[in-house]
TISE-577211 format. One record per residue (C-alpha): y negated, z negated, x negated; residue in one letter; residue number from 0. Coordinates in steps of 0.2 Angstrom, whole numbers, plus 2048, in hexadecimal, padded with zeros to 3 digits. Layout:
REM residues N
+-------+-----+------+-----+-----+
| north |  up | east | res |   n |
+-------+-----+------+-----+-----+
|     Y |   Z |    X |   a | NUM |
...
+-------+-----+------+-----+-----+
***
This chain:
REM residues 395
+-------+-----+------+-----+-----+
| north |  up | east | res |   n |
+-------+-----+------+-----+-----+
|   68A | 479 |  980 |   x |   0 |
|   699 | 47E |  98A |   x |   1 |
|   6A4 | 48E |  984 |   x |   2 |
|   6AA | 492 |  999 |   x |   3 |
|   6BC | 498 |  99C |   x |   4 |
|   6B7 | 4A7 |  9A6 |   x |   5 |
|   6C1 | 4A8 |  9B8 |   x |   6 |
|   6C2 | 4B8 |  9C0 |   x |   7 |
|   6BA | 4BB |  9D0 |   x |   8 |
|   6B4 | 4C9 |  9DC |   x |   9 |
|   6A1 | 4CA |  9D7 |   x |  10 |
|   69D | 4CE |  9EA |   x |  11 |
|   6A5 | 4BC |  9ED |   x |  12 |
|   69E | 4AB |  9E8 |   x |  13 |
|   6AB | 49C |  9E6 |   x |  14 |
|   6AE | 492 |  9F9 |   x |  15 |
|   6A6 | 484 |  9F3 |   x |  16 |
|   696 | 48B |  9ED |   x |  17 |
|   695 | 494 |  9FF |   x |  18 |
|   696 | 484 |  A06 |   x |  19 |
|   68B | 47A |  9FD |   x |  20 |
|   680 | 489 |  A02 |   x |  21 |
|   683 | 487 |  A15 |   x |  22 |
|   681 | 472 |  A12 |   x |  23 |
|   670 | 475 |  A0B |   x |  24 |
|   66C | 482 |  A19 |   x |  25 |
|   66F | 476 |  A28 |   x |  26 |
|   66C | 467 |  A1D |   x |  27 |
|   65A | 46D |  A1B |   x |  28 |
|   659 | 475 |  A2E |   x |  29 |
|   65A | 463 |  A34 |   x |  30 |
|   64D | 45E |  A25 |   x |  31 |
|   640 | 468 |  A2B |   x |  32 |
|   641 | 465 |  A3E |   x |  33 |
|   63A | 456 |  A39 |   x |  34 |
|   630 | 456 |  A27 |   x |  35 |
|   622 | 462 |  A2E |   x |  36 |
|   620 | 456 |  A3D |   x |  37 |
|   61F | 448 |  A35 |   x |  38 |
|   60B | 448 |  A31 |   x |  39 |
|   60A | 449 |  A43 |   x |  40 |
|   616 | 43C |  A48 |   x |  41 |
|   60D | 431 |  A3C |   x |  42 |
|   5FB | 432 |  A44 |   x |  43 |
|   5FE | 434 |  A55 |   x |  44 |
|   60D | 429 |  A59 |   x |  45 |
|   60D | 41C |  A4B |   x |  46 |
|   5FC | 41B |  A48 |   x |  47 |
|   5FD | 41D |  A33 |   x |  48 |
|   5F5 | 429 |  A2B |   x |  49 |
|   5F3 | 433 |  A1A |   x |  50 |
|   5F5 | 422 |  A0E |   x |  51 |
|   605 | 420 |  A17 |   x |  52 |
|   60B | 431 |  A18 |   x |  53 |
|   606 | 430 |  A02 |   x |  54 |
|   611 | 422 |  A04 |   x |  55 |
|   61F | 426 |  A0B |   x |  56 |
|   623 | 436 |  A02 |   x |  57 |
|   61D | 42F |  9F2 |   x |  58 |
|   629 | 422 |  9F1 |   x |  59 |
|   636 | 42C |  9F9 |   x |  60 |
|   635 | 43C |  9EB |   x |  61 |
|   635 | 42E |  9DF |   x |  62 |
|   642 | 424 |  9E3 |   x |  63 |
|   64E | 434 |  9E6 |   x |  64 |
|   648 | 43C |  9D6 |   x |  65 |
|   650 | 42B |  9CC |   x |  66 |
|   65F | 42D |  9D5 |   x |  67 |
|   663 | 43D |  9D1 |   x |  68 |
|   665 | 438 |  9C0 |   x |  69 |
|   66E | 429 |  9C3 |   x |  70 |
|   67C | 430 |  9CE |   x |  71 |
|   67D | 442 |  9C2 |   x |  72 |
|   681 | 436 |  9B5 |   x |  73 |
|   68E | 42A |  9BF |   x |  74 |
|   694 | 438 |  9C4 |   x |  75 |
|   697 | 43D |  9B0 |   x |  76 |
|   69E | 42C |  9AD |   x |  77 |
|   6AC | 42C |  9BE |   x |  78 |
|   6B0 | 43E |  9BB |   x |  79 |
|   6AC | 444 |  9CF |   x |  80 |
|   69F | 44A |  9D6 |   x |  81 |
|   6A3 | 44C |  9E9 |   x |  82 |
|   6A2 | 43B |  9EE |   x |  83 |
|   690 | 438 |  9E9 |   x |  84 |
|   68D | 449 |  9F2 |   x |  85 |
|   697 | 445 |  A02 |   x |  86 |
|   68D | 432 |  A01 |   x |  87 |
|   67D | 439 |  9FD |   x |  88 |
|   67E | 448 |  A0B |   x |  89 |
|   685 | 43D |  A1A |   x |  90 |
|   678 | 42F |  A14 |   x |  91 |
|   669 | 43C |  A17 |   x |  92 |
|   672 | 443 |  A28 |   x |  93 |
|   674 | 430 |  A31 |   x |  94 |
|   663 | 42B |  A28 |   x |  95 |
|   657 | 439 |  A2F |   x |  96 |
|   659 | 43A |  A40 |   x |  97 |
|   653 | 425 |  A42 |   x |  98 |
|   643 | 42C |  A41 |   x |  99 |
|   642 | 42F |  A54 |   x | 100 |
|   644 | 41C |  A53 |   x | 101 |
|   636 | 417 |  A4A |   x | 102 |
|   628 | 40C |  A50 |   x | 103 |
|   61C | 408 |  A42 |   x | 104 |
|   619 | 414 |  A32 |   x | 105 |
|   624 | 406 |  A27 |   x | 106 |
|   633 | 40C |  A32 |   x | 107 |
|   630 | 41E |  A2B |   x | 108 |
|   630 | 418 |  A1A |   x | 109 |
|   640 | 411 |  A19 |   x | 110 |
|   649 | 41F |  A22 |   x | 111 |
|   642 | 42B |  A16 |   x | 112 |
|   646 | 421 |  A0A |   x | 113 |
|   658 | 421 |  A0E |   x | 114 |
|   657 | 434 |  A10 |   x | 115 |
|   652 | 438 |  A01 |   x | 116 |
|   65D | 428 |  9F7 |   x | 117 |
|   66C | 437 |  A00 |   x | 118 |
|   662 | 442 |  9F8 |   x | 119 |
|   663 | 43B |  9E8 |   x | 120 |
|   676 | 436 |  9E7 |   x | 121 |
|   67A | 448 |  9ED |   x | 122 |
|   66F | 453 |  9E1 |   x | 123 |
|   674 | 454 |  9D0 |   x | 124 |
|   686 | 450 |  9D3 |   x | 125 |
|   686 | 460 |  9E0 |   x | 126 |
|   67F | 46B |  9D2 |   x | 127 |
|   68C | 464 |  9C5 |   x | 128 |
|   69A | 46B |  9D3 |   x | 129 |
|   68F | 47D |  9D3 |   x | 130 |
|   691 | 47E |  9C1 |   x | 131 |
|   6A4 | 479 |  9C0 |   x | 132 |
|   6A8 | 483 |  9CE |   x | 133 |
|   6A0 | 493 |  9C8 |   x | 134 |
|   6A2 | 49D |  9BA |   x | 135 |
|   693 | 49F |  9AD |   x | 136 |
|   68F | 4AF |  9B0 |   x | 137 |
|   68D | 4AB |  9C2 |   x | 138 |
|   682 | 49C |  9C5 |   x | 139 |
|   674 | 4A3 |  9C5 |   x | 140 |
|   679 | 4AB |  9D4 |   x | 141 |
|   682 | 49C |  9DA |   x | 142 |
|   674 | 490 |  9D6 |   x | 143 |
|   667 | 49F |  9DF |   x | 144 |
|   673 | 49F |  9F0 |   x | 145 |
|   673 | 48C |  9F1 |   x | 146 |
|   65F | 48D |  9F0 |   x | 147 |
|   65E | 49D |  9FB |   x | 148 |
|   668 | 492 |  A0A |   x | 149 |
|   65E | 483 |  A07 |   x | 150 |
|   64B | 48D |  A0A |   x | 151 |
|   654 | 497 |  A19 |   x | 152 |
|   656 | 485 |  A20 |   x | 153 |
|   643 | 481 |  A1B |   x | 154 |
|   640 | 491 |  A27 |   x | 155 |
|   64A | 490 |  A36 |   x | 156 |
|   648 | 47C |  A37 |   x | 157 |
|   636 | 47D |  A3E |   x | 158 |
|   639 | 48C |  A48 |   x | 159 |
|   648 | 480 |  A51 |   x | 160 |
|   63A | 472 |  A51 |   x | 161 |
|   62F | 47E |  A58 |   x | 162 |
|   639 | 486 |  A67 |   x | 163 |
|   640 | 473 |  A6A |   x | 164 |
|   62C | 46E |  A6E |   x | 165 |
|   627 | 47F |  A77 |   x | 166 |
|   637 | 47E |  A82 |   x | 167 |
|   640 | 471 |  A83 |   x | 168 |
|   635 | 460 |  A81 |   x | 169 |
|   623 | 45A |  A7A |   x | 170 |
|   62A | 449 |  A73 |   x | 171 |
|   62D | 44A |  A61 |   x | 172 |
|   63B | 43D |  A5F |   x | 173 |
|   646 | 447 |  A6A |   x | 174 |
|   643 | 456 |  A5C |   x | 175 |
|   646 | 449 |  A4F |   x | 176 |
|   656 | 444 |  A5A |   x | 177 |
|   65D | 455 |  A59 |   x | 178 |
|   65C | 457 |  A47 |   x | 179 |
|   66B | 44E |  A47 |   x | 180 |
|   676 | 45C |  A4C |   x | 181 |
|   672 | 468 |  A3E |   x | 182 |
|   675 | 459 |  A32 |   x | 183 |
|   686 | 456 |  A39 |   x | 184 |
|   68A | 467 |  A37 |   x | 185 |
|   686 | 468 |  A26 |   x | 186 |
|   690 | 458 |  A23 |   x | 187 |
|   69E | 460 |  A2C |   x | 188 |
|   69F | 46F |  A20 |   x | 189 |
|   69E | 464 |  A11 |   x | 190 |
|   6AE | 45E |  A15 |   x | 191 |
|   6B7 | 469 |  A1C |   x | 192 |
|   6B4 | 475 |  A0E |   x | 193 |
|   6AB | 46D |  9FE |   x | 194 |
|   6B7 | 46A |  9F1 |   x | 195 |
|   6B7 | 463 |  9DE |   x | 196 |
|   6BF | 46D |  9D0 |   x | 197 |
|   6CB | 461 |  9C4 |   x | 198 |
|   6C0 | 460 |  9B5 |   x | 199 |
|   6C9 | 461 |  9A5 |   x | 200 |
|   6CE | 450 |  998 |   x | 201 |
|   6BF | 44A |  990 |   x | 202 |
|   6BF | 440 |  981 |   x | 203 |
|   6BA | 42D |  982 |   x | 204 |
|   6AC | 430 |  978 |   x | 205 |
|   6A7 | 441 |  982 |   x | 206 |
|   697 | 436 |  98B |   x | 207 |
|   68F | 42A |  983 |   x | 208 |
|   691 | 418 |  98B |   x | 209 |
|   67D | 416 |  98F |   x | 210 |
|   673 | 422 |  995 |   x | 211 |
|   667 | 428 |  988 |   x | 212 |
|   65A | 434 |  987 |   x | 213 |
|   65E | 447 |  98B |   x | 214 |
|   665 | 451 |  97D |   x | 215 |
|   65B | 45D |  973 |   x | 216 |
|   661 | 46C |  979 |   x | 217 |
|   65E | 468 |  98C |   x | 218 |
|   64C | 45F |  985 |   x | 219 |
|   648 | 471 |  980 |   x | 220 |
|   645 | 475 |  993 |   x | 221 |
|   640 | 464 |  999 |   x | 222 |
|   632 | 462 |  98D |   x | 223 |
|   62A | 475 |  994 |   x | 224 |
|   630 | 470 |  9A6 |   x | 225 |
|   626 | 462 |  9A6 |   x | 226 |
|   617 | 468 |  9A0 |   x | 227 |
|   619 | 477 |  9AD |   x | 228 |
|   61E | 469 |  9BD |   x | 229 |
|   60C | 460 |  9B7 |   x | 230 |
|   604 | 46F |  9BE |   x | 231 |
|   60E | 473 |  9CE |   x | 232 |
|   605 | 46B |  9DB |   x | 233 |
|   60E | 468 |  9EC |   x | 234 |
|   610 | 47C |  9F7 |   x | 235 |
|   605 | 472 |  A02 |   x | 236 |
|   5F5 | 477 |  9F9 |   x | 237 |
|   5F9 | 488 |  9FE |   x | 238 |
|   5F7 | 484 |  A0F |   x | 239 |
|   5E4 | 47B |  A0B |   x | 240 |
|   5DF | 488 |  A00 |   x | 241 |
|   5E3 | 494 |  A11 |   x | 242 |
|   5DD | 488 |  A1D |   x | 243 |
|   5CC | 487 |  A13 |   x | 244 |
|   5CB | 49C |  A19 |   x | 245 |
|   5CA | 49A |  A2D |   x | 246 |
|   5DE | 499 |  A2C |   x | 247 |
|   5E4 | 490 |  A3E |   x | 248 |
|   5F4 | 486 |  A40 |   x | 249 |
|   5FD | 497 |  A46 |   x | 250 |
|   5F9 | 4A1 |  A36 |   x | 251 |
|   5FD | 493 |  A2B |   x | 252 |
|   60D | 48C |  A33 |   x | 253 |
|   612 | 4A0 |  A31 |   x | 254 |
|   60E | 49F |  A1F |   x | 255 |
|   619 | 491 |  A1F |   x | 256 |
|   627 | 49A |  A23 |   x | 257 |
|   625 | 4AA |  A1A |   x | 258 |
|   623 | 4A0 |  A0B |   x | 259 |
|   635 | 498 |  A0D |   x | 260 |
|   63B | 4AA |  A11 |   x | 261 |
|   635 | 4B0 |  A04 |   x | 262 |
|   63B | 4A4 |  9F8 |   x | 263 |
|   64C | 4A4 |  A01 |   x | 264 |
|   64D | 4B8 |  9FC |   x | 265 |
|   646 | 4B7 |  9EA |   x | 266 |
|   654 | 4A8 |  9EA |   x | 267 |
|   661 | 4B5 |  9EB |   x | 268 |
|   65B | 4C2 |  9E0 |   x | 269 |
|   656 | 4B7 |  9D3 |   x | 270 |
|   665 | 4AF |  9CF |   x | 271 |
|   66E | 4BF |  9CF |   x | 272 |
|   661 | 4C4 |  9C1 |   x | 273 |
|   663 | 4B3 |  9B9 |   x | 274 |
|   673 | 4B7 |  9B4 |   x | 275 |
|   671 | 4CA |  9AF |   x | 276 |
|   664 | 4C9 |  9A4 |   x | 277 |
|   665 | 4B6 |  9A2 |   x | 278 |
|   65C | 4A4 |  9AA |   x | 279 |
|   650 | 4A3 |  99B |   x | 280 |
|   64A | 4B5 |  99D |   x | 281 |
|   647 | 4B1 |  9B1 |   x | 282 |
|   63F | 49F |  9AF |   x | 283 |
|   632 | 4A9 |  9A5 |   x | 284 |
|   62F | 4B4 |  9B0 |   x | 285 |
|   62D | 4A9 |  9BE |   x | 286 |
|   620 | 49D |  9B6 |   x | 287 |
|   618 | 4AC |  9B1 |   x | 288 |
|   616 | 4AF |  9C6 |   x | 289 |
|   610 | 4A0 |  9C9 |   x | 290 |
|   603 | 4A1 |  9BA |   x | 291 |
|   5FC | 4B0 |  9C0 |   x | 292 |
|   5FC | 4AA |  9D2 |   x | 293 |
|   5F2 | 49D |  9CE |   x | 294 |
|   5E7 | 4A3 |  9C6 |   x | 295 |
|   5E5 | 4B0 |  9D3 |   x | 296 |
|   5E4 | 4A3 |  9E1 |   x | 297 |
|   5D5 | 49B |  9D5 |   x | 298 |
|   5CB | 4AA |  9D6 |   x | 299 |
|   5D1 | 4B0 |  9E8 |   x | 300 |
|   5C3 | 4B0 |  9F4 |   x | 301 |
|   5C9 | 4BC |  A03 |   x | 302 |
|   5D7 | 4B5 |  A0E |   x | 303 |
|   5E3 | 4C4 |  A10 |   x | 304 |
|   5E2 | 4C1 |  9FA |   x | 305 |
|   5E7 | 4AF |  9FD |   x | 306 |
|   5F5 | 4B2 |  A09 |   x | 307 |
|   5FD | 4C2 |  9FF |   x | 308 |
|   5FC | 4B6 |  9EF |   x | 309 |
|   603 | 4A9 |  9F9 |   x | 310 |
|   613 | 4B2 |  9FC |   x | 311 |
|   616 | 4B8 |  9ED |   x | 312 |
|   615 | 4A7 |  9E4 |   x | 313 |
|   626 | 4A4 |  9F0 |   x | 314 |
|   62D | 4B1 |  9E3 |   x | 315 |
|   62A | 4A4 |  9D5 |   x | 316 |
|   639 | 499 |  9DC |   x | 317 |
|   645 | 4A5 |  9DE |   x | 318 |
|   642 | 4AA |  9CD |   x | 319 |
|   644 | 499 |  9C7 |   x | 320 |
|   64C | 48C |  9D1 |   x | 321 |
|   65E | 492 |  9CE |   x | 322 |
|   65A | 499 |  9BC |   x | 323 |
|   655 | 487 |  9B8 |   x | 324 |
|   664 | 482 |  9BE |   x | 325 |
|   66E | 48C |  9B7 |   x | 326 |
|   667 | 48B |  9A5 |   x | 327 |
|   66A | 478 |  9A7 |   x | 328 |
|   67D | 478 |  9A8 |   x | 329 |
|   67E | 487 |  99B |   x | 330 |
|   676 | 47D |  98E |   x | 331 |
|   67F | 46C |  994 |   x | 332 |
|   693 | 466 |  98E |   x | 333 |
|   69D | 467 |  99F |   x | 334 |
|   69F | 452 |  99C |   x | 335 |
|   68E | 44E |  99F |   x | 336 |
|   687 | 45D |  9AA |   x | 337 |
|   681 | 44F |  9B7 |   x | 338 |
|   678 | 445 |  9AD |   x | 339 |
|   670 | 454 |  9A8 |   x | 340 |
|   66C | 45A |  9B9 |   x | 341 |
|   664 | 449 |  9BC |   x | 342 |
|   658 | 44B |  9AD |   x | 343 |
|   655 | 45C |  9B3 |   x | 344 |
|   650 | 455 |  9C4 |   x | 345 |
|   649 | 445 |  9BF |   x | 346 |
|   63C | 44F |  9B5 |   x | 347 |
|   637 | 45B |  9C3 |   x | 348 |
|   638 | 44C |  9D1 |   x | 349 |
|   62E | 43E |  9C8 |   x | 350 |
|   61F | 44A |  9C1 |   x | 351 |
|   61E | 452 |  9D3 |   x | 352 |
|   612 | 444 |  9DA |   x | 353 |
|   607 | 440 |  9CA |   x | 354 |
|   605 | 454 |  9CB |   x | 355 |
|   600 | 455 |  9DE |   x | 356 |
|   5F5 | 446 |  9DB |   x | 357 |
|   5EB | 44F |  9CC |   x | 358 |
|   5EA | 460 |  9D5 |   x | 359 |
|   5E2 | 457 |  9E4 |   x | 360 |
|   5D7 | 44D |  9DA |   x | 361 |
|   5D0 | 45C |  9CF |   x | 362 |
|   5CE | 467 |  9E1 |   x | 363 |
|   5C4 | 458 |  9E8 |   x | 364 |
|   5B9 | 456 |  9D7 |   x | 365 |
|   5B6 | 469 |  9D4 |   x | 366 |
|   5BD | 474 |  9E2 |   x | 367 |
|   5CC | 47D |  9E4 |   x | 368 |
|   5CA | 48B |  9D6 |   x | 369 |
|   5CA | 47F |  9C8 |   x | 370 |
|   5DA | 477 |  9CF |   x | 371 |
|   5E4 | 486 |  9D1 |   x | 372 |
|   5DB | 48B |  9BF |   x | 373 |
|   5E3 | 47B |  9B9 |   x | 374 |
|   5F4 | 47E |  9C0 |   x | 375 |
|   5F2 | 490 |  9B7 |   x | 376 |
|   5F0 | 487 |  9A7 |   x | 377 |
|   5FD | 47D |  9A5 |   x | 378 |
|   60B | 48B |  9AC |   x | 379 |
|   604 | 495 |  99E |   x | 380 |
|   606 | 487 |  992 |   x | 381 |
|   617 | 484 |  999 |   x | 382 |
|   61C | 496 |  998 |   x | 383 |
|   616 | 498 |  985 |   x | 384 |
|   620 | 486 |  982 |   x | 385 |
|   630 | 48D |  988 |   x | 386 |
|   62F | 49D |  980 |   x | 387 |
|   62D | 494 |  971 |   x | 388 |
|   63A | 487 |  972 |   x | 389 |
|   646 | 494 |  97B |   x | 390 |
|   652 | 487 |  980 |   x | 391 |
|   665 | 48D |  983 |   x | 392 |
|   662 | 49A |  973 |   x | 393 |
|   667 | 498 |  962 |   x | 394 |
+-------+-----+------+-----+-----+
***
């Protein structure tokens, strides 16, 4: 566990880098989701695939990006850089994305999004590793909040771009998919012009161990809660079912859509601000304690105006967690090996993603919806008691 050298800073002002990593994910995602929401669409319509190939496609490419994250966090350990795994994995993503317009069979799809998200993974966990270099330890929760904060504000104003692109300018969706090109090269564009690596200090030889080895058993504290906790958290898009299943149209649910991602980019802010006042363990908490009672609340919910209010305060659940996780990873990680440790982090929550969606789908088919969210309520409160218990990052 690092003992930080503390650097004075205005609190009102986050370091350069962090901003811009904040802006990168912002039009990073912008051009993400002019094209991820239309992708069913695309699928059916155009290419003529349908929901085996859509399960396919982004079952293979969490999975492969997930891996990835921990290979690059720890080659990133072994070089001593991060930023040219991030520069390579972000300009990867911006080229890669786009081909979509050119696709003509489903298979086409598959290996541009796997190329997306192989950006994906090279760029993850050595991006975090800068956050955490370049900011203080009494500030990345607030750090790790803002980067997550611009990333959902993307999630919100990409489908409102793809949107006013179909209703004004064209009906095709490849030209939309074209377009996403431009936000990507201006996030690429700020990446270098302002994203820079902090000199990390002399390490000794023996600082990182020559093979990579299973996660250490401060940072196994939180991964064995965090997975028991991902088992339960079924893909947002069950949210939109669970609506859909209460005379919700298209309209109401694309607008719960986006005031999800708002309210998650909001909640990002604040939580990381809290994160670091009264600490990321004391905010992870509370979070899964959100989702617990969401759940459980969605499982018993049967009026629609329930269902959406529940709905957007499950979006408070992230911002009360995703930075705080983050943050609590590189406080109980040595500085040498904060990348490898950011891949397990991420490899956990990537892998367990899919068997979790698949489970939750099953038990809704099986026995309806209520015991599914039940189920999901279950294992947050399991996981919640697990980390209160195990209390990683306290002596």
């Amino acid at each position: 566990m690092e003992t930080p050298t503390r650097r004075r800073m205005p609190r009102g002002r986050l370091p350069k880098t962090v901003i811009a990593f904040g802006w990168t994910s912002f039009f990073t995602d912008v051009s993400s989701e002019m094209i991820v929401p239309l992708l069913p669409l695309f699928l059916t319509s155009v290419l003529g695939g349908g929901a085996l190939a859509l399960g396919a496609i982004e079952g293979f490419a969490d999975a492969l990006s997930s891996i990835l994250k921990l290979v690059s966090g720890r080659i990133a350990d072994r070089v001593g850089r991060s930023r040219p795994l991030v520069l390579a994995g972000y300009v990867l993503s911006s080229i890669a994305r786009p081909l979509v317009a050119l696709a003509a069979a489903p298979w086409h799809v598959v290996v541009v999004r796997a190329v997306d998200r192989t950006g994906k993974g090279l760029r993850t966990s050595p991006r975090d590793a800068i956050i955490a270099a370049e900011t203080p330890t009494e500030r990345r929760g607030e750090a790790f909040g803002f980067q997550r904060a611009m990333d959902h504000l993307g999630a919100v104003v990409g489908p409102l771009c793809a949107i006013a692109l179909l209703r004004f300018a064209t009906t095709d969706l490849r030209v939309v998919f074209a377009l996403a090109a431009i936000p990507a090269a201006v996030a690429c564009a700020v990446l270098v012009a302002y994203v820079r690596e902090p000199a990390r200090a002399a390490r000794a030889p023996d600082a990182l161990p020559a093979r990579l080895g299973a996660p250490d058993r401060a940072l196994l504290r939180l991964l064995v809660p965090l997975a028991i906790f991902t088992l339960g958290n079924a893909s947002d898009l069950f949210l939109l079912l669970q609506l859909s299943e209460h005379d919700s149209g298209p309209i109401q649910l694309s607008l719960l859509w986006l005031g999800l991602h708002a309210v998650k980019s909001v909640s990002s802010l604040f939580g990381g601000r809290l994160a670091d006042r009264f600490g990321p363990l004391a905010m992870i908490t509370s979070g899964w304690i959100v989702y617990t009672a969401v759940y459980l609340g969605l499982a018993l919910a049967e009026d629609r105006s329930w269902i959406l209010a529940l709905c957007l305060v499950y979006g408070t659940y992230h911002g009360l967690t995703e930075g705080s996780e983050k943050a609590l990873v590189s406080r109980i990680t040595p500085a040498a090996s904060r990348g490898t440790a950011f891949g397990w982090y991420h490899l956990t929550v990537g892998l367990l993603a899919l068997p979790a969606s698949v489970i939750f789908g099953l038990v809704w088919s099986a026995w309806g919806s209520a015991t599914a969210f039940g189920m999901g309520a279950a294992l947050a409160g399991t996981a919640t008691v697990a980390l209160c218990v195990l209390r990683p990052g306290r002596s």
